[in-house]
C-alpha positions as CSV (number, residue, x, y, z in Angstrom):
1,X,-11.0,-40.4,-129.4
2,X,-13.3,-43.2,-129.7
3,X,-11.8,-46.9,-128.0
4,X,-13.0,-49.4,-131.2
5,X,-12.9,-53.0,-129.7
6,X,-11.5,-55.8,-131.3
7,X,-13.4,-57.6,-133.8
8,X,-13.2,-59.4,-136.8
9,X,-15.1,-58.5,-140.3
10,X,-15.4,-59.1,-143.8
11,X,-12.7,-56.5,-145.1
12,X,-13.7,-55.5,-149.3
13,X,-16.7,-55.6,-151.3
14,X,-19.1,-57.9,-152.8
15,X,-19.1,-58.9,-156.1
16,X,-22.2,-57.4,-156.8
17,X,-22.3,-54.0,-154.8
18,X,-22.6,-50.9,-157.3
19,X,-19.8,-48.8,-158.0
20,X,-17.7,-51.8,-156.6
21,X,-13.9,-51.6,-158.1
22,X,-11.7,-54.7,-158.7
23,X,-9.0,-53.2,-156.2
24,X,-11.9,-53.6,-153.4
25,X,-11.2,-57.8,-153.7
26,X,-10.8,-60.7,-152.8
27,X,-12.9,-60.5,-149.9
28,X,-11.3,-61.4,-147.0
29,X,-11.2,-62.1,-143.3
30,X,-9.4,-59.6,-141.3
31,X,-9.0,-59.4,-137.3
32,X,-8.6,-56.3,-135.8
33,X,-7.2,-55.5,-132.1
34,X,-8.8,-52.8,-130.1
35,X,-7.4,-49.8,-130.9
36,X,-8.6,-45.5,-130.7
37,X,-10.1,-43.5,-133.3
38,X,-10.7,-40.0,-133.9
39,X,-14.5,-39.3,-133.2
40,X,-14.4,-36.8,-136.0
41,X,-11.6,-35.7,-138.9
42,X,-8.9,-33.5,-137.2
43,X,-10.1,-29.4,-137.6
44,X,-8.6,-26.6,-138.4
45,X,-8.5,-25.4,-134.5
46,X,-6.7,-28.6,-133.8
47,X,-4.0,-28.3,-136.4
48,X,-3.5,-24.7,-135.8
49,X,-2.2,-25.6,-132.6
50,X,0.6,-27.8,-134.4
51,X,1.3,-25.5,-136.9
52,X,1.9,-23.0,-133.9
53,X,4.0,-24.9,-132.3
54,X,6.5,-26.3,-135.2
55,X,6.6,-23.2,-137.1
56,X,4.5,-24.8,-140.2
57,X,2.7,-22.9,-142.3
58,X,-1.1,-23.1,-141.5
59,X,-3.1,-24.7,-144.5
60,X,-5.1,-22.9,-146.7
61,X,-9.0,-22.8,-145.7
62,X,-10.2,-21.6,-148.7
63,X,-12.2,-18.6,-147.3
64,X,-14.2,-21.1,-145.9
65,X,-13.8,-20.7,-142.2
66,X,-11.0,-23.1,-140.3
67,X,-12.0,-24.1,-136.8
68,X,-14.4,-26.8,-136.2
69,X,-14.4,-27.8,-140.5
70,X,-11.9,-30.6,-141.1
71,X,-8.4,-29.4,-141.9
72,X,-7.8,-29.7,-145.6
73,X,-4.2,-28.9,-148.0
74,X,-2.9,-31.5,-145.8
75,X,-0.5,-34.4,-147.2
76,X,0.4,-37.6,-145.8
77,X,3.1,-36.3,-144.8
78,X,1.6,-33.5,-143.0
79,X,-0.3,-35.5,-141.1
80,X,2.6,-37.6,-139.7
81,X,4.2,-34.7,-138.4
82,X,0.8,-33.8,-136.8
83,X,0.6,-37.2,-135.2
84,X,4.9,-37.2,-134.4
85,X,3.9,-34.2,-132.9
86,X,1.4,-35.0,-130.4
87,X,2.4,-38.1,-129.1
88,X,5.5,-36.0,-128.1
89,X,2.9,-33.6,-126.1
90,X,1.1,-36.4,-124.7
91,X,3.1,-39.3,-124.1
92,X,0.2,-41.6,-126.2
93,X,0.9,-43.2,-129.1
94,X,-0.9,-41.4,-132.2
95,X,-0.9,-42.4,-135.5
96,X,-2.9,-42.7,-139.0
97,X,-4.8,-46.3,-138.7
98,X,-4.4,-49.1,-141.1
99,X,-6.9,-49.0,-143.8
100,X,-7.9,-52.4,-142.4
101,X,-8.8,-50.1,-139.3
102,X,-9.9,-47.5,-141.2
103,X,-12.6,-50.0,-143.0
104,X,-13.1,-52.2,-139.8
105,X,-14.0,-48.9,-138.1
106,X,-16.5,-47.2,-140.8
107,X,-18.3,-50.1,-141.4
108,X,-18.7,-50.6,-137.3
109,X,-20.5,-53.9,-138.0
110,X,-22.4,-53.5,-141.1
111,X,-21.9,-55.5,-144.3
112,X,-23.6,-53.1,-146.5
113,X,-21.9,-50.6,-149.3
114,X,-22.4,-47.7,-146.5
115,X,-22.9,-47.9,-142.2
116,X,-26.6,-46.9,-142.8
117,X,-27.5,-48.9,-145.9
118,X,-26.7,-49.6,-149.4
119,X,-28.4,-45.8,-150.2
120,X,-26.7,-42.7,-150.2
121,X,-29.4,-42.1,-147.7
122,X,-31.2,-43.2,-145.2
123,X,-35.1,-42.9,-146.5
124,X,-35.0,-39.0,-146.2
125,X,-32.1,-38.5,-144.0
126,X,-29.2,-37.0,-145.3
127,X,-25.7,-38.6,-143.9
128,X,-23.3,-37.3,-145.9
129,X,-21.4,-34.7,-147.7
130,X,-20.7,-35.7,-151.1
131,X,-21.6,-35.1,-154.8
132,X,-25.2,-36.3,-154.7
133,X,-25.5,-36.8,-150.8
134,X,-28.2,-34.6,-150.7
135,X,-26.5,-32.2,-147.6
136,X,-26.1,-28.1,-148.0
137,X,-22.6,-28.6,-148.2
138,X,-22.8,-31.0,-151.6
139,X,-19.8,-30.1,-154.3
140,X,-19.6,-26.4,-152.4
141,X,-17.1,-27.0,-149.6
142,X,-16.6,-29.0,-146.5
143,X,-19.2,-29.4,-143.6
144,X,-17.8,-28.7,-139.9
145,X,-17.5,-31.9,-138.3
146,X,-20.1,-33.8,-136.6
147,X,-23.4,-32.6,-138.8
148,X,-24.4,-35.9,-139.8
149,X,-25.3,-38.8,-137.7
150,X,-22.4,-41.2,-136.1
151,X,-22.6,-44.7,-136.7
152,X,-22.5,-47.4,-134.2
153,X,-19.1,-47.3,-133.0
154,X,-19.8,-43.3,-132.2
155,X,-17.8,-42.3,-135.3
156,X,-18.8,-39.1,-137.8
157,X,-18.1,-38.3,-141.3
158,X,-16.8,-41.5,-141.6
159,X,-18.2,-41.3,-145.3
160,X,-17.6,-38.0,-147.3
161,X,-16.6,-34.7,-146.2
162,X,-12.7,-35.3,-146.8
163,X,-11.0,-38.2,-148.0
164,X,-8.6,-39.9,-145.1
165,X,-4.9,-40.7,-145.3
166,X,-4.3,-44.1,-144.0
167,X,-1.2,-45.8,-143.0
168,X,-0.8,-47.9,-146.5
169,X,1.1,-48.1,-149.5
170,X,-1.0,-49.0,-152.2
171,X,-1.9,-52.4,-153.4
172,X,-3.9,-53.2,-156.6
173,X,-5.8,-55.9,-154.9
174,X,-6.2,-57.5,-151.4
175,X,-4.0,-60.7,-152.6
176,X,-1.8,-61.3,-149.9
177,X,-3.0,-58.6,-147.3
178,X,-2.2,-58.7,-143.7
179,X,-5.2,-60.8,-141.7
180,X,-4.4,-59.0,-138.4
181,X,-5.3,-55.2,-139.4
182,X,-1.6,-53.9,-139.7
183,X,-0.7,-51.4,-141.8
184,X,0.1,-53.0,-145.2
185,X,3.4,-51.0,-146.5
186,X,7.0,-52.2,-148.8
187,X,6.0,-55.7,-148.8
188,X,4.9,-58.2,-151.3
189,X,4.4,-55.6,-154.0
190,X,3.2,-52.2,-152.7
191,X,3.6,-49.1,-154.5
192,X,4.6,-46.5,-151.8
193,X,5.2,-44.0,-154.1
194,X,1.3,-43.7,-153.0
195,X,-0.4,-43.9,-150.0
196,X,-4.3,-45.6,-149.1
197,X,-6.9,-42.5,-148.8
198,X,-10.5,-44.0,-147.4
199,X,-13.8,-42.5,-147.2
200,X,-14.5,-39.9,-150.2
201,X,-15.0,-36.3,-150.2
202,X,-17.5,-33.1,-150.6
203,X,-16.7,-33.0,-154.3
204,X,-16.5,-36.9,-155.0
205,X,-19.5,-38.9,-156.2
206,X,-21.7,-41.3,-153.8
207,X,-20.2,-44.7,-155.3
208,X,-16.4,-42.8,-153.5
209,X,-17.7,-42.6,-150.2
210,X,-18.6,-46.6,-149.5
211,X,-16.9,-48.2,-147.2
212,X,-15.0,-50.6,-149.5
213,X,-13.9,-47.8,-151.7
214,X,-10.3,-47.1,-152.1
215,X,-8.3,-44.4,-153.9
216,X,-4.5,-43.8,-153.4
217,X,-2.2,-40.5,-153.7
218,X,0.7,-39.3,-153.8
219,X,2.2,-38.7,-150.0
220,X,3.2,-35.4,-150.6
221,X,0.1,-34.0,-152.3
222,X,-2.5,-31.2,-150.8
223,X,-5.9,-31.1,-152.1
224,X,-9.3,-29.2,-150.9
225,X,-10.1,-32.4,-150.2
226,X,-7.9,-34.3,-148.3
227,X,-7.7,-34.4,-144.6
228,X,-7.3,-37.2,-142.0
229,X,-8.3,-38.5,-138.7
230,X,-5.6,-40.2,-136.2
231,X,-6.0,-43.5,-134.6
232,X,-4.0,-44.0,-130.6
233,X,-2.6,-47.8,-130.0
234,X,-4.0,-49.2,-127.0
């Protein structure tokens, strides 16, 4: 885990970034109490260990190789048995973050469409897995965690790899949204018939992966490419 500090930032997109989306708006202030993130997605050698334990089924890999690749087949509701689940082994409070976390922490001070810049990459580098990232791992499967650089709050694969389940219901717009990061759920209007998923994936295109992008799912849905990281309260 990572300890994010408090802060406050600009949470949505410009009116002008490309590939922006009207559910990315109204721009809006948001501040955000320290709280924990996961340094990288949760693996397969992490969520074995739950599965163990509970006597869940173990996810489908894909014949990619589990262990240090980002668990995927996971569903919102998976992953709040996996965070139920160790906060009972460890006494710490663990959790899926807000998506106002989520963004606060992927954009780790930066204004622009992704940490590094407003290009998929940066000059030559390649920081990303996605559809057009320009990694090994592009639209063939997931990368192990940790192969691209980590922005400045020490986070990886922030952008791409596996999309992220958040905490939310979904919202159509940011019209009313919490200004203190909470989890934005029932209230004024949200769907939660579908949950917030941040971040993109290895088979979405570089406009998914920005950190203003949102896409929402069904909480009971497994996909190749959905995963999650877990934030801890402080």
């Amino acid at each position: 885990m990572v300890a994010i500090p408090a802060g406050t930032f600009q949470m949505g997109s410009p009116a002008g970034e490309t590939g922006r989306e009207s559910d990315e708006g109204p721009l809006h202030r948001v501040t955000v109490a320290a709280f924990a993130l996961g340094r990288y997605e949760v693996t397969f050698a992490e969520y074995l260990l739950f599965a163990q334990a509970t006597g869940r089924a173990q996810p489908s890999d894909k014949g990619w190789g589990g262990g240090r690749r980002p668990v995927i087949n996971v569903s919102w509701t998976d992953a709040q048995g996996y965070a139920t689940w160790l906060s009972k082994e460890t006494g710490q409070t663990y959790r899926l973050p807000s998506e106002a976390e989520w963004e606060y922490a992927a954009r780790a001070g930066t204004t622009t469409a992704n940490w590094w810049g407003d290009d998929i990459q940066r000059g030559t580098e390649v920081m990303a897995n996605c559809d057009g990232c320009g990694s090994e791992w592009d639209l063939t499967k997931t990368a192990p965690v940790g192969q691209f650089a980590a922005n400045a709050f020490g986070l990886h694969d922030m952008h791409g790899n596996v999309w992220e389940w958040t905490q939310d219901c979904w919202h159509g717009s940011y019209v009313g949204a919490p200004k203190d990061g909470a989890a934005w759920e029932a209230t004024e209007g949200g769907d939660c018939t579908f949950r917030v998923v941040r971040g993109g994936s290895w088979f979405g295109e570089p406009a998914w992966v920005r950190s203003a992008f949102r896409n929402r799912l069904n909480p009971g849905s497994r996909n190749l490419g959905y995963g999650f990281r877990l934030a801890r309260t402080l």
